[in-house]
Backbone bond lengths (Angstrom), bond angles and torsions (degrees), N, CA, C in turn:
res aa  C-N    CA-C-N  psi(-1)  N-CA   C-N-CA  omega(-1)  CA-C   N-CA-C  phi
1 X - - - 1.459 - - 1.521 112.73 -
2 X 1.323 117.60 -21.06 1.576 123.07 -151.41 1.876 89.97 -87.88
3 X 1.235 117.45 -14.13 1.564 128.78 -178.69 1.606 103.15 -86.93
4 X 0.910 113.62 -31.38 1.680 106.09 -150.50 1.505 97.54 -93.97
5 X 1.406 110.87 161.78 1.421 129.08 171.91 1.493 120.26 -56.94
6 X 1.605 131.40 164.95 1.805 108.90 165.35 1.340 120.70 -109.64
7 X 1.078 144.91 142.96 1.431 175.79 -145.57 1.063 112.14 -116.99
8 X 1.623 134.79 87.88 1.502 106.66 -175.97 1.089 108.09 -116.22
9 X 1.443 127.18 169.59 1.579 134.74 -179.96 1.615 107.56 -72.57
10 X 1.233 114.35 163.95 1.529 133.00 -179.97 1.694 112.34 -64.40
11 X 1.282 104.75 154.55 1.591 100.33 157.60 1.279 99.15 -75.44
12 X 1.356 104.73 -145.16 1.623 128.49 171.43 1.142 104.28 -103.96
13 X 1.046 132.87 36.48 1.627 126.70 -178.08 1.746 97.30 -123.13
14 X 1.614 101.37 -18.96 1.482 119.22 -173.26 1.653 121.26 -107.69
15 X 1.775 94.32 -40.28 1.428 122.71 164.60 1.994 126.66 9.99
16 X 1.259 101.72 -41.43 1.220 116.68 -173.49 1.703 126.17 -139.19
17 X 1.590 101.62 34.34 1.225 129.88 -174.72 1.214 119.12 -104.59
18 X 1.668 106.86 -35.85 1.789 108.53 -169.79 1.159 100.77 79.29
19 X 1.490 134.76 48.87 1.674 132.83 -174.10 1.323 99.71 -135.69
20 X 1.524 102.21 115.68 1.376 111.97 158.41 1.606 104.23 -87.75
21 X 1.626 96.76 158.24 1.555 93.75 173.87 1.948 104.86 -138.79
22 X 1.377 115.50 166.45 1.486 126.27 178.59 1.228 91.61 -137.21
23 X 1.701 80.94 143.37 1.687 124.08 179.00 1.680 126.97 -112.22
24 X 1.281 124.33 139.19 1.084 105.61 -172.56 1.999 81.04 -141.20
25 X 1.309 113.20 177.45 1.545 110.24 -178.38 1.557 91.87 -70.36
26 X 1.776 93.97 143.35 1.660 94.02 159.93 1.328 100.68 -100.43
27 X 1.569 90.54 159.93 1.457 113.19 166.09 1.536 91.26 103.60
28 X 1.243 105.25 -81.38 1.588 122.48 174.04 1.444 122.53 -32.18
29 X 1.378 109.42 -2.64 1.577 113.84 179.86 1.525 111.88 -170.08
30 X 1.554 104.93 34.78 1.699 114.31 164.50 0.932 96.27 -119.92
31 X 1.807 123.24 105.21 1.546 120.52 171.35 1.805 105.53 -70.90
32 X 1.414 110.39 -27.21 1.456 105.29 -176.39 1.595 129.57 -69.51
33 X 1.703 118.47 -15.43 1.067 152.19 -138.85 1.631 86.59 -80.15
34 X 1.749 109.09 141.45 1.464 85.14 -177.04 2.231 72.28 -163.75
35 X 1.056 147.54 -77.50 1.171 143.49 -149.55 1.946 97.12 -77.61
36 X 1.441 101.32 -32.56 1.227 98.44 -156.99 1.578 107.08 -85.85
37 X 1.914 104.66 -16.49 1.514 113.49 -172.44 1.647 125.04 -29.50
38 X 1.371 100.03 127.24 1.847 112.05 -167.20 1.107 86.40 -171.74
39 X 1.568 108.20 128.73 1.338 126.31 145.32 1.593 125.45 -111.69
40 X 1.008 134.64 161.64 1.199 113.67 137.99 1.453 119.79 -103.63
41 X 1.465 111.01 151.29 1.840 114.34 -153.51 1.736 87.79 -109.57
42 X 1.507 110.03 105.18 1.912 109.58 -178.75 1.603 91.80 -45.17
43 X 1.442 139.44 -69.60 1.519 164.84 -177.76 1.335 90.93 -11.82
44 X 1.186 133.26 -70.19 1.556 137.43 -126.39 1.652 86.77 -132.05
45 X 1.136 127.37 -8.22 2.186 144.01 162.75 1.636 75.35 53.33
46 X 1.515 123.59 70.91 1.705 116.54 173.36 1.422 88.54 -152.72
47 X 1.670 92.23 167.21 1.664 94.02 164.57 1.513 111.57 -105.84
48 X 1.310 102.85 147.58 2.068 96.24 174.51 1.239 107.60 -144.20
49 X 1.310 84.88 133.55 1.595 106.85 -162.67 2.032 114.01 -86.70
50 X 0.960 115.26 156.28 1.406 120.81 -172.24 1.514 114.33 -74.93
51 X 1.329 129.05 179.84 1.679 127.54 -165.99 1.174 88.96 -72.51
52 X 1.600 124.68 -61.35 1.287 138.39 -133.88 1.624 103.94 -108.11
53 X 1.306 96.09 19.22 1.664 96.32 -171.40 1.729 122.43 -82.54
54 X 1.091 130.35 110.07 1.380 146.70 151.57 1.345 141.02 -45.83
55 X 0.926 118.02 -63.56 1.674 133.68 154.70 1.508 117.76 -115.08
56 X 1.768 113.87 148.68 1.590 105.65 -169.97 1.750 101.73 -73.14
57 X 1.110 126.61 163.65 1.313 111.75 161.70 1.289 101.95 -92.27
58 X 1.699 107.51 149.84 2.022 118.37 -170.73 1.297 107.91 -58.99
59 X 1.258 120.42 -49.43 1.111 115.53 -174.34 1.673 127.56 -46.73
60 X 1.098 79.13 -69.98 1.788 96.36 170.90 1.297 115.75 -24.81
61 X 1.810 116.29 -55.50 0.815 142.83 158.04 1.600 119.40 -18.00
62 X 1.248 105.12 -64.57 1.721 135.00 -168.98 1.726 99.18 -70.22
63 X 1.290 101.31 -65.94 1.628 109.10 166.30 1.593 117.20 -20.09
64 X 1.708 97.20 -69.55 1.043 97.53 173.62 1.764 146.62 -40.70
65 X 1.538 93.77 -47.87 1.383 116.44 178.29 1.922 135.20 -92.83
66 X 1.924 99.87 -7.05 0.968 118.29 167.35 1.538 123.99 -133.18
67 X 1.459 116.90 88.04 1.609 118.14 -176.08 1.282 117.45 -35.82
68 X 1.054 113.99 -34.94 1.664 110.54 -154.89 1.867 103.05 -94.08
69 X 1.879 114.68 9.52 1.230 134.12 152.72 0.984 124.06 -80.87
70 X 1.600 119.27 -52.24 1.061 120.55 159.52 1.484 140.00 -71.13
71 X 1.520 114.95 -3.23 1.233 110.51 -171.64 1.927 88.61 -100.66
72 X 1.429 109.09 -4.38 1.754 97.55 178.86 1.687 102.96 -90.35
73 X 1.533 105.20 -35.34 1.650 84.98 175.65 1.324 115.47 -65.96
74 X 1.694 122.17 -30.21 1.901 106.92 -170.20 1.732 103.08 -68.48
75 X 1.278 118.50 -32.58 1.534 115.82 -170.33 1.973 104.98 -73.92
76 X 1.337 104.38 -9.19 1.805 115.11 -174.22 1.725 85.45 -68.28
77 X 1.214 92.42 -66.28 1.912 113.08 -169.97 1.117 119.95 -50.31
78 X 1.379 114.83 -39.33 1.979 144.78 -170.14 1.656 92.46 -56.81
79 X 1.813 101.22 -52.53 1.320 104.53 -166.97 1.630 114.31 -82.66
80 X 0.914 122.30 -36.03 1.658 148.10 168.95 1.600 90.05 -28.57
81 X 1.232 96.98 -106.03 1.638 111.19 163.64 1.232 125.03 -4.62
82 X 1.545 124.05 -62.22 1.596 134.52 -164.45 1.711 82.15 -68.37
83 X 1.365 129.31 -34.65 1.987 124.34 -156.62 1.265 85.40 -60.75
84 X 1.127 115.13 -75.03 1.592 118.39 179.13 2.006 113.44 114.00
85 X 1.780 105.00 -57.74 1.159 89.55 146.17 1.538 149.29 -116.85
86 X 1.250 116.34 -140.07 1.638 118.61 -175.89 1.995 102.57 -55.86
87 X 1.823 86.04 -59.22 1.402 90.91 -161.99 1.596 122.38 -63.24
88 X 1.850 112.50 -53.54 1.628 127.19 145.95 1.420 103.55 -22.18
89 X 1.328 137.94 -46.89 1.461 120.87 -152.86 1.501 94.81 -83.78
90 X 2.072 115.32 -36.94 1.423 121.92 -175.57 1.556 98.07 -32.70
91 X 2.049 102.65 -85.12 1.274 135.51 149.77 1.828 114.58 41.98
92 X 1.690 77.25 -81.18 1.433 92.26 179.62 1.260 131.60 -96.76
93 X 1.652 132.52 -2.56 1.263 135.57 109.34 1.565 133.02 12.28
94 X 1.470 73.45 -98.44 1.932 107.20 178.78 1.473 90.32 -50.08
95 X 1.607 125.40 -94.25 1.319 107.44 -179.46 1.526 143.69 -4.99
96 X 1.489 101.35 -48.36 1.444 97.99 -163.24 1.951 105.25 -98.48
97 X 1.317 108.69 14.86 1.304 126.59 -176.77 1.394 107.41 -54.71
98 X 1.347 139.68 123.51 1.358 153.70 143.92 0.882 110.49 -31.86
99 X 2.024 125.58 143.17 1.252 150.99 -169.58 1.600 87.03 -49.00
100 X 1.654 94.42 163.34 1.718 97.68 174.85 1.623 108.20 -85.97
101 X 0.999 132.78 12.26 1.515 127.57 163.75 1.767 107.25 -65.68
102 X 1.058 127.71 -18.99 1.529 143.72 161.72 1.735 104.84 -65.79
103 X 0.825 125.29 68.52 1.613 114.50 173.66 1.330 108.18 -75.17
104 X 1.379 143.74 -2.68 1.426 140.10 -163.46 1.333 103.40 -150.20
105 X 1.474 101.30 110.64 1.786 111.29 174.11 1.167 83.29 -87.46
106 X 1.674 119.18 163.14 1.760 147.52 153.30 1.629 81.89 -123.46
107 X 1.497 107.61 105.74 1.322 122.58 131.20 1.699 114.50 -42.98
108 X 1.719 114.29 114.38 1.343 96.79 162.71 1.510 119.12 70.82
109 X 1.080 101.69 70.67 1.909 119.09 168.03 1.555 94.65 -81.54
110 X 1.726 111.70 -43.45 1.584 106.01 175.01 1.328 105.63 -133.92
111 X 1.184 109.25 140.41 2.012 114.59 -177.53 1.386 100.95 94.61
112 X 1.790 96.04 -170.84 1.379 112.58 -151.37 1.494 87.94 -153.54
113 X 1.649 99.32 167.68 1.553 124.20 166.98 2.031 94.69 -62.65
114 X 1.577 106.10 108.43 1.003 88.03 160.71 1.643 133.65 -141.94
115 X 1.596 91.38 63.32 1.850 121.69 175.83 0.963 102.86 159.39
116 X 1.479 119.31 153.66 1.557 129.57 -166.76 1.588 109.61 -82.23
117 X 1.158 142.25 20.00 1.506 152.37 -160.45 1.370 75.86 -130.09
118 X 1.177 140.43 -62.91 1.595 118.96 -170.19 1.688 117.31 -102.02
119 X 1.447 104.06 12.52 2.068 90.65 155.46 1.350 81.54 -105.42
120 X 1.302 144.19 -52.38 1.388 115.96 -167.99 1.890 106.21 -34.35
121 X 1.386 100.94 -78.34 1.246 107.11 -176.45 1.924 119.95 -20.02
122 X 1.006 103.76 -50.24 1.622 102.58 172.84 1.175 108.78 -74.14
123 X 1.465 137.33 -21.85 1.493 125.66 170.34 1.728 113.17 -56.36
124 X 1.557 103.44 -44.24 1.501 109.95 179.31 1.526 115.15 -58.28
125 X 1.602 109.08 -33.93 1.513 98.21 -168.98 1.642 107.78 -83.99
126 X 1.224 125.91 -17.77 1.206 136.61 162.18 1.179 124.56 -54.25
127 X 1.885 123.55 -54.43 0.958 119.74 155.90 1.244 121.75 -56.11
128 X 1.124 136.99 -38.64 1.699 127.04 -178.67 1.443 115.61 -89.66
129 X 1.849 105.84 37.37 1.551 110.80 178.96 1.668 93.76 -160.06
130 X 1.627 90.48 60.58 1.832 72.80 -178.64 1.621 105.18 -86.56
131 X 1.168 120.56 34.86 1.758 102.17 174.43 1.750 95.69 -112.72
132 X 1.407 108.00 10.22 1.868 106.56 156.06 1.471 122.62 -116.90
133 X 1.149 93.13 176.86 1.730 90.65 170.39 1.502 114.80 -124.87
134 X 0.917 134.73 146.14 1.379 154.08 149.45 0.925 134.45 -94.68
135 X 1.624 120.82 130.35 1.436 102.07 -156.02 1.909 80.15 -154.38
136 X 1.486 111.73 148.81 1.739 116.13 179.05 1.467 88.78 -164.49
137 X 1.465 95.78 151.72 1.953 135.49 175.78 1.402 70.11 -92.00
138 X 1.522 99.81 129.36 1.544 114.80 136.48 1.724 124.63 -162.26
139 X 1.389 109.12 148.85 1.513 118.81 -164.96 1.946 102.03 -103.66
140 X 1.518 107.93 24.25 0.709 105.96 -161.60 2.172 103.62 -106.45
141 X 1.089 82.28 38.82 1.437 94.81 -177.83 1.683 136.14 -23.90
142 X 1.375 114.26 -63.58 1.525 132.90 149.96 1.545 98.80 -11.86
143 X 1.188 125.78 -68.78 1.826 129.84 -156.71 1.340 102.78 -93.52
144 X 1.448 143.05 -2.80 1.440 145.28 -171.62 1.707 78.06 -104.05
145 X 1.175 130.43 -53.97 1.944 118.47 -145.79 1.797 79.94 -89.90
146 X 1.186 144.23 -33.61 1.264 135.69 169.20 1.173 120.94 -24.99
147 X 1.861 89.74 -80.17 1.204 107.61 -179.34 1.632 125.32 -89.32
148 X 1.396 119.88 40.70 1.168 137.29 -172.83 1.725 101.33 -50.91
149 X 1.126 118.23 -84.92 1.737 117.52 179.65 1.305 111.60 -46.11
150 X 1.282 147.03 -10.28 1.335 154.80 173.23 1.524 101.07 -64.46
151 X 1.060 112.16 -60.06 1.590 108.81 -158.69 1.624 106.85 -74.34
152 X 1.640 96.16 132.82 1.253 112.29 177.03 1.764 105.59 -69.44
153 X 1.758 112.92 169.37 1.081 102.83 177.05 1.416 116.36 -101.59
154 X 1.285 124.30 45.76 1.517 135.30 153.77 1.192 117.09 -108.60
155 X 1.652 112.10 13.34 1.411 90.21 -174.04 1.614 86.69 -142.06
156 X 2.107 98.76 115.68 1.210 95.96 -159.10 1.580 99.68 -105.93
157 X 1.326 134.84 138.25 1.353 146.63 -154.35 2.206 100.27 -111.45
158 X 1.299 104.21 135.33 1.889 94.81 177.97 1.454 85.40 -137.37
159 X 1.490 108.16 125.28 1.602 109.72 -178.99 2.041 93.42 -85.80
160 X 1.552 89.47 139.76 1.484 94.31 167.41 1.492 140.40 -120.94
161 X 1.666 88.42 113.50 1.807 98.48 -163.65 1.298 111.15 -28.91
162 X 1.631 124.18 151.96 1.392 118.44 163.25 1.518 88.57 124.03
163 X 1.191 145.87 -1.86 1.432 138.13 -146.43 1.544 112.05 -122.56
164 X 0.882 136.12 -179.53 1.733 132.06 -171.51 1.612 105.91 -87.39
165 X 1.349 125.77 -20.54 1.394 128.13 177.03 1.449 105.13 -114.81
166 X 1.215 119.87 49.21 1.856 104.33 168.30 1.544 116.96 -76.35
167 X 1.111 109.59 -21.54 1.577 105.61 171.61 1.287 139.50 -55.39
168 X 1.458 107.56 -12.99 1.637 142.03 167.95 1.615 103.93 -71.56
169 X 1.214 119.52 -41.51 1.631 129.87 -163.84 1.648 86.26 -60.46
170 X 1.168 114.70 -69.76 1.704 107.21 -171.62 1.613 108.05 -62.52
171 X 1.185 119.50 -52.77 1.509 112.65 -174.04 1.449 124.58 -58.85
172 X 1.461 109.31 -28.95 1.886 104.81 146.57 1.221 137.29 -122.98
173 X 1.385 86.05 47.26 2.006 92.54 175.02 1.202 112.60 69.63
174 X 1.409 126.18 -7.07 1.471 101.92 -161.21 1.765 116.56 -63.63
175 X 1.610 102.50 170.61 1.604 121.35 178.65 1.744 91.66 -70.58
176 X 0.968 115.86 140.96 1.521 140.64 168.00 1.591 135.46 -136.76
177 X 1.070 108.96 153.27 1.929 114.46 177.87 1.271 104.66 -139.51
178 X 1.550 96.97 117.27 1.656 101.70 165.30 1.805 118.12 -109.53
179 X 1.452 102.75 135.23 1.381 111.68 -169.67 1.819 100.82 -85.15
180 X 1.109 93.18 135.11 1.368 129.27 177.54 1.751 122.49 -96.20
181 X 1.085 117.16 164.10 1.526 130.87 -156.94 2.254 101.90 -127.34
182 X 1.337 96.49 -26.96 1.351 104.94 -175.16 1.640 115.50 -165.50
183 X 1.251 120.73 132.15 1.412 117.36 174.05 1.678 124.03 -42.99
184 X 1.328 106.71 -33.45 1.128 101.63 164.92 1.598 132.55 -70.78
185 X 1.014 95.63 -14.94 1.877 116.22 173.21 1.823 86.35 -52.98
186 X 1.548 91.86 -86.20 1.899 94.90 -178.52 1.187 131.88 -20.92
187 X 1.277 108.87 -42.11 1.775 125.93 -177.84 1.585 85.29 -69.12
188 X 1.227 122.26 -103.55 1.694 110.22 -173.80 1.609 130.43 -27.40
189 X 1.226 103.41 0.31 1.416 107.06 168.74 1.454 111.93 -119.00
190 X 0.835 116.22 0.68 1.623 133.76 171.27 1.749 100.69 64.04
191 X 1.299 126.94 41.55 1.062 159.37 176.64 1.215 115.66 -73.02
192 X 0.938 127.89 106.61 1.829 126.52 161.78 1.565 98.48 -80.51
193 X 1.531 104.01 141.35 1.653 124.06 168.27 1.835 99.14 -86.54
194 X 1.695 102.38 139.66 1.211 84.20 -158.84 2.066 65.15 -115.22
195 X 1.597 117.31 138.21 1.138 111.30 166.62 1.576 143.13 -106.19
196 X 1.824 89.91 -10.54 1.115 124.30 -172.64 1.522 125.10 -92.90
197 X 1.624 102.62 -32.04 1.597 130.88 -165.34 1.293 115.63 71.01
198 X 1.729 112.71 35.30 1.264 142.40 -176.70 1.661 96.85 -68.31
199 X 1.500 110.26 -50.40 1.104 111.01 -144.11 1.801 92.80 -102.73
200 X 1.351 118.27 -30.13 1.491 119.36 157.18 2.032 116.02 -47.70
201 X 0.908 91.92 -30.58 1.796 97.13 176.11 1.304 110.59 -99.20
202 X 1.296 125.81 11.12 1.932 114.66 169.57 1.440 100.44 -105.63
203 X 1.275 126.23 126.77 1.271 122.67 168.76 1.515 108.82 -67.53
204 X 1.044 155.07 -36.90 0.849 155.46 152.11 1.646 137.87 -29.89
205 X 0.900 103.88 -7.97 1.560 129.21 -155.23 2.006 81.30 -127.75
206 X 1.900 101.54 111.45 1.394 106.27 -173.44 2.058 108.38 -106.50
207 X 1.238 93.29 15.15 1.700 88.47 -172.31 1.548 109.84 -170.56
208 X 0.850 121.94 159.15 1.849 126.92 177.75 1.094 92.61 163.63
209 X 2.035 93.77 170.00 1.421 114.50 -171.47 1.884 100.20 -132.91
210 X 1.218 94.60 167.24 1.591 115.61 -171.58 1.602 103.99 -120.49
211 X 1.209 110.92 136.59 1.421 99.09 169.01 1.924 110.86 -102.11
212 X 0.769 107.50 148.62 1.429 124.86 171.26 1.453 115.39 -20.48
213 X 0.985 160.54 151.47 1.419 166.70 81.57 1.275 138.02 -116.68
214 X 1.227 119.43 -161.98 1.556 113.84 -173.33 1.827 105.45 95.62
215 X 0.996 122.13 167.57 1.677 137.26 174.66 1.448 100.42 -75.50
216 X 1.933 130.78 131.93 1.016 123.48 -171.70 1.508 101.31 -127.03
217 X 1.029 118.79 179.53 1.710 137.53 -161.39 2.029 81.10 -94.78
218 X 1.509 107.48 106.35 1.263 136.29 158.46 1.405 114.58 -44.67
219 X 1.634 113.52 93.26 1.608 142.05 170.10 1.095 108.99 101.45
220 X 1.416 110.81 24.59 1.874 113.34 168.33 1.317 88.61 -104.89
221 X 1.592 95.21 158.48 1.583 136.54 164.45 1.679 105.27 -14.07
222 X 1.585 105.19 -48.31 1.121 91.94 -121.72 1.749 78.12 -102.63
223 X 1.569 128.24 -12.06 1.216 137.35 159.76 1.450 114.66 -61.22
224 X 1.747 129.50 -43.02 1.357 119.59 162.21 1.703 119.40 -41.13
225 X 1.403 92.89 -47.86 1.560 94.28 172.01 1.402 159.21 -18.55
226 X 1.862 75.58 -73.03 1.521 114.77 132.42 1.470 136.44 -16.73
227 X 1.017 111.70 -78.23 1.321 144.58 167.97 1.404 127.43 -42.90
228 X 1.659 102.32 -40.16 1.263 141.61 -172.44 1.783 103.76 -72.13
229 X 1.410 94.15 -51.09 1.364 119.56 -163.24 1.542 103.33 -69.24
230 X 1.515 117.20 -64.21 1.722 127.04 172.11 1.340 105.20 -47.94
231 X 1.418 109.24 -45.48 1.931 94.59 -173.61 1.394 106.49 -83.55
232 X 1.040 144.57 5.81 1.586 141.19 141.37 1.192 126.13 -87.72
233 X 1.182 112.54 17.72 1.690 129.23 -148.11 1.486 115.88 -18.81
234 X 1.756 94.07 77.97 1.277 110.50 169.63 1.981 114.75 -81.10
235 X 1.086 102.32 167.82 1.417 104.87 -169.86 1.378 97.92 -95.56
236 X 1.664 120.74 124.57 1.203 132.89 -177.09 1.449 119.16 -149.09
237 X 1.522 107.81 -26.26 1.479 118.61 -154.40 1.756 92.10 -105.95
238 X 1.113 97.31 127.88 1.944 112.59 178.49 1.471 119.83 -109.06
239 X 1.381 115.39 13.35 1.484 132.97 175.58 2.286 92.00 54.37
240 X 1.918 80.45 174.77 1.402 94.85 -174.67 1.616 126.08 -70.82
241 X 1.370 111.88 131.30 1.477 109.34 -175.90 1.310 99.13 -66.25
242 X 1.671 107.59 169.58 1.470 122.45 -172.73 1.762 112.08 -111.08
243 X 1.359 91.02 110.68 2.028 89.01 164.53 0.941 125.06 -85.75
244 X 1.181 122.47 21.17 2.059 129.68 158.29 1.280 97.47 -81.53
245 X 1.876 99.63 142.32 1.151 122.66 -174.58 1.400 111.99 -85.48
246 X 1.370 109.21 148.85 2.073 109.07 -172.70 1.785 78.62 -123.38
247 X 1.239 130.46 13.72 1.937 112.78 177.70 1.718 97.04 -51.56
248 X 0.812 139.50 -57.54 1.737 147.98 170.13 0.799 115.15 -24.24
249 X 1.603 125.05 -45.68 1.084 126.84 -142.63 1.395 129.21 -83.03
């Protein structure tokens, strides 16, 4: 176990899916990341937010406020890193894969594709698991239209607006999710709220929206929101993900 990657269980937003999910630091490894930019900086034990940043990203968020989150994404990465290449990185993937009562990986509860030696690498472990699915948000566009014929069809990819390459989203069709501020936002976008990541896991399904959450930067936009959201007590909040390992499981 002391080799393998971590596996963690769902919030409640996932709860009743059979979805394990992997973490890697956000911010710290979304080269595409651009509205949502947030890190938390271990150095300075703060979060810091990007030039162009708009909303915090959750994760980051979570990082911030629960060590034992953040200390599973740096050891995800610690190990990532030490593989070194495409195939080693597959390797240790596949290995550290959760019992099959998990039918649904979430690539990336925190982070991003960040180099083509490691989205390749998850294409391989996907293909050599086609009785699951895989499914990841990523703004990591450049390495999805690359590696376009690479990806098996269990492993379903939703580019997410807000990112330094959205201009790619229209120029190859891709499936997308744009995050929202209010349900009614969605309705004018003719948007389904997807709450489950029901609709992030149908390939079929070419667009949806997310609503906002996570802890936000106090007297921004995106904290009225917030605010907005609890005093209508709209449904937004998916409680804390879990850094216990399901590799066992």
């Amino acid at each position: 176990m002391t080799d393998l990657v971590y596996f963690g269980t769902s919030n409640r937003k996932l709860a009743k899916t059979r979805t394990a999910t992997f973490l890697i630091p956000s911010g710290h490894t979304c080269p595409g990341a651009n509205e949502c930019l947030s890190k938390f900086d271990r150095a300075k034990n703060k979060i810091v937010d990007g030039k162009n940043q708009e909303f915090r990203c959750y994760m980051a968020s979570q990082e911030a406020a629960f060590p034992s989150i953040r200390r599973s994404a740096d050891k995800n990465l610690a190990k990532l890193k030490a593989a070194k290449s495409e195939l080693a990185i597959a390797e240790l993937l596949h290995d550290s894969l959760p019992g099959n009562f998990w039918k649904n990986i979430r690539i990336h509860s925190g982070g991003d594709f960040f180099n083509a030696a490691y989205f390749k690498a998850w294409c391989r472990v996907a293909n050599r698991n086609p009785e699951r699915l895989f499914y990841a948000y990523t703004k990591s566009l450049p390495l999805w239209i690359a590696n376009k014929d690479y990806i098996p069809r269990n492993l379903v990819l939703t580019a997410s607006v807000g990112g330094k390459w959205d201009s790619l989203i229209s120029q190859h069709d891709l499936k997308y999710a744009v995050v929202v501020y209010h349900p009614d936002v969605a309705s004018k976008l003719t948007l389904e709220v997807d709450h489950d990541d029901s609709l992030a896991r149908d390939p079929d399904v070419k667009a949806f929206a997310l609503l906002l959450h996570g802890v936000q930067k106090a007297g921004s936009e995106a904290s009225e929101a917030i605010k907005r959201l609890k005093k209508e007590a709209v449904k937004f909040s998916y409680g804390k993900p879990s850094a216990h390992s399901v590799n066992e499981s």
